[in-house]
N, C-alpha and C positions, 0 to 999 in steps of 0.2 A: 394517410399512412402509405409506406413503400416499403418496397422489399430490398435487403441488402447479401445479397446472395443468399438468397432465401429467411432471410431473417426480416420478419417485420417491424418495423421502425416507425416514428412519428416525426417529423421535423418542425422545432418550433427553435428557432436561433435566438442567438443572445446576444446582444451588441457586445459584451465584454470580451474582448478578444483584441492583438494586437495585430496591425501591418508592420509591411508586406508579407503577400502566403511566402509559405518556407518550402527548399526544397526537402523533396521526398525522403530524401539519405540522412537530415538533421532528425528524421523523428526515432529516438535510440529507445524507450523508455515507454511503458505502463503506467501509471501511479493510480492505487484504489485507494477510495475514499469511504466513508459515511457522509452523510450528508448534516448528522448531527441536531437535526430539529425535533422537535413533538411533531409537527405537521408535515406530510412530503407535500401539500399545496403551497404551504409556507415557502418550504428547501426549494420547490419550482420555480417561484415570483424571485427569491431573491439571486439565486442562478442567471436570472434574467432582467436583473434591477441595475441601472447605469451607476445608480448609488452606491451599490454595494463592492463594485471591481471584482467577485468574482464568479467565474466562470468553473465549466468543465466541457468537454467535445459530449460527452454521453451522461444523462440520469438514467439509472433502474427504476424504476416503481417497484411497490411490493407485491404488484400481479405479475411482476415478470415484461412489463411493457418498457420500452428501450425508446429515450426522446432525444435528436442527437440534437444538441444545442448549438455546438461550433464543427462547423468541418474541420476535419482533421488536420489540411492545410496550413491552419492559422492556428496561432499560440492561444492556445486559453488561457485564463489565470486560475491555475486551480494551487501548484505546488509553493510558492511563496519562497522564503527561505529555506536553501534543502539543498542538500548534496549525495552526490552516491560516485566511491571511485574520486578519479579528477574533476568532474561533473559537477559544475556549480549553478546555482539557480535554474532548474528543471524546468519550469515552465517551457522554455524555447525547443526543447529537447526530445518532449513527451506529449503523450495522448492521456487526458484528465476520464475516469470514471468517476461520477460519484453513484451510490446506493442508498436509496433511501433507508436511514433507519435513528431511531431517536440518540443514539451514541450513548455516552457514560456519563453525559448529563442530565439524560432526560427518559432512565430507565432504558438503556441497553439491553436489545433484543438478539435475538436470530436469527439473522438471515431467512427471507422466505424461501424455498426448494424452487418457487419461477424465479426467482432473481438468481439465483447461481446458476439453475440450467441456462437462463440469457446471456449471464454474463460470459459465461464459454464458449456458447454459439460467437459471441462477440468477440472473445480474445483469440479463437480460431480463426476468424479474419481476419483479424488486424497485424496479430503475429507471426502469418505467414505473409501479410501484403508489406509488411517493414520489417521482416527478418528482423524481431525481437530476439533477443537473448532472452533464455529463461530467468536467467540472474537479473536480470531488467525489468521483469514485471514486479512492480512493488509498491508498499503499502507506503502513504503518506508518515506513517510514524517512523517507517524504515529511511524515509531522507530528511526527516524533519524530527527526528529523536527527544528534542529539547520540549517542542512546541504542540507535537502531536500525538494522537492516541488511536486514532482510523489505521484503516478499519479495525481495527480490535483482536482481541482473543476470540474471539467466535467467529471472526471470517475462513473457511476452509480454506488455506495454504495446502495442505496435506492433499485432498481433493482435486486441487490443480496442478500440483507437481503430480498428482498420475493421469491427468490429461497433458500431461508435456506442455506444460501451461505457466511453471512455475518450477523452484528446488525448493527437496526439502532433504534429510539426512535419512538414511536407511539404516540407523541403528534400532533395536528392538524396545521400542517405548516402555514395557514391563520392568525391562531389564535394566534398563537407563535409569529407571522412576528410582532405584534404591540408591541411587548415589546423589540423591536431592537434600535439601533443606540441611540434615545434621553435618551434612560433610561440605562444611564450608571450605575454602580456600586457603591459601597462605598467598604472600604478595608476588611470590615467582610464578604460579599460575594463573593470578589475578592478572599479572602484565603480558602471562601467554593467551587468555580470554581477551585481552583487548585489544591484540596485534591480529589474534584471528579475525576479531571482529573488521578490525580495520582491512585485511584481506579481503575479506568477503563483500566489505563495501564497504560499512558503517563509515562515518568522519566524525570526529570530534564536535561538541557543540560550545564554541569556543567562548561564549558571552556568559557562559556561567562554571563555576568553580569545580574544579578538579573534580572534589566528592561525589557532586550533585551530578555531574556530565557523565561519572562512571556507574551511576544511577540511573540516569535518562536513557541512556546506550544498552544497558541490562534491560530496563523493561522493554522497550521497543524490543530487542533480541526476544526477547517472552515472550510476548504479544503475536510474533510473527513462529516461534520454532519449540516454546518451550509454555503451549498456551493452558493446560490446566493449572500451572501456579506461575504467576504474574505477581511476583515481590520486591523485585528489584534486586534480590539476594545473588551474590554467584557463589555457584556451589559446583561439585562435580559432574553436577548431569549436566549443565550448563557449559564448562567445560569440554566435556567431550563433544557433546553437539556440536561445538563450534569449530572442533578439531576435523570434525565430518564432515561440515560442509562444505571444505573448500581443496 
């Protein structure tokens, strides 16, 4: 174990990671994950299996213990297919978290209270040592909309944008909450919901149909800003959220 400006760390590497190390001014980008298993022994071994091709720079444990797998230097493979902004295929771009936790296959939990105090302690270094944008720390479902679901509706967003960790929208959640679910849309704010979106970052997930992609883009938006109902539905509080955040 070592310490990384004061944070205790365990180093055990993972061969999955690509050459040559990259310079320091390519790494633009965050991306949080789950790790998605029943087992975090499981999620450890295959982090670290030449079989498997994927990696991440850092795992949380559920006691809050931090294993960094790939130095930071060198690309991990954690983001896959993903874009955010101009921004294509992340991997090169970004620093991989994963967190241990069973995802929404295998009973979706909580976050434990040590894995997010660590993880802060962690994104407080990292995102002042790479002048992160706030707008850049982001969930694997937020560049990968089509294909992913990490970290979820239970990850605190809200939490880290008040550690200057993260955005999130300063309108009054109470007050927002009445313009949900009945007060659906018509197609002129349906297409102002999705330009916002696209401002803000989102891209289109071009390998599947119109319907479904303004679906997949809706929830990931949920997942991330609008997390006690994750429907897929755009409605007005949706809306306006995304009028806010940019």
């Amino acid at each position: 174990m070592y310490r990384k400006k004061g944070l205790k760390m365990t180093t055990s590497y993972s061969p999955n990671f690509s050459l040559p190390k990259r310079a320091r001014n390519t790494i633009k980008f965050i991306i949080i994950h789950y790790t998605g298993m029943k087992k975090e022994s499981a999620a450890i071994e295959r982090l670290q299996d030449p079989k498997s091709k994927v990696s991440s720079h850092y795992l949380i444990k559920r006691n809050g213990q931090i294993i960094n797998l790939v130095p930071d230097l060198f690309e991990a493979w954690h983001a896959g297919v993903s874009s955010w902004k101009h921004f294509k295929s992340l991997n090169k771009n970004s620093i991989g978290i994963e967190i241990t936790n069973p995802g929404h296959q295998h009973g979706y939990k909580k976050f434990s209270k040590k894995q997010i105090f660590s993880l802060i302690k962690l994104l407080k270094i990292l995102v002042k040592k790479y002048k992160i944008k706030k707008n850049y720390v982001l969930g694997h479902s937020d560049i990968s909309p089509g294909r992913k679901k990490d970290p979820g509706e239970k990850f605190p967003w809200k939490m880290l944008a008040k550690n200057k960790l993260s955005f999130w929208h300063n309108l009054d959640q109470k007050k927002i909450k009445k313009l949900r679910e009945k007060n659906l849309i018509n197609r002129i704010d349906e297409n102002s919901f999705l330009k916002n979106l696209y401002k803000i970052g989102y891209n289109d997930v071009k390998k599947f149909n119109p319907q479904k992609n303004i679906k997949y883009l809706t929830l990931a938006f949920q997942r991330r800003f609008r997390q006690s109902l994750v429907d897929g539905k755009i409605d007005k509080e949706c809306l306006f959220i995304s009028k806010n955040l940019f």
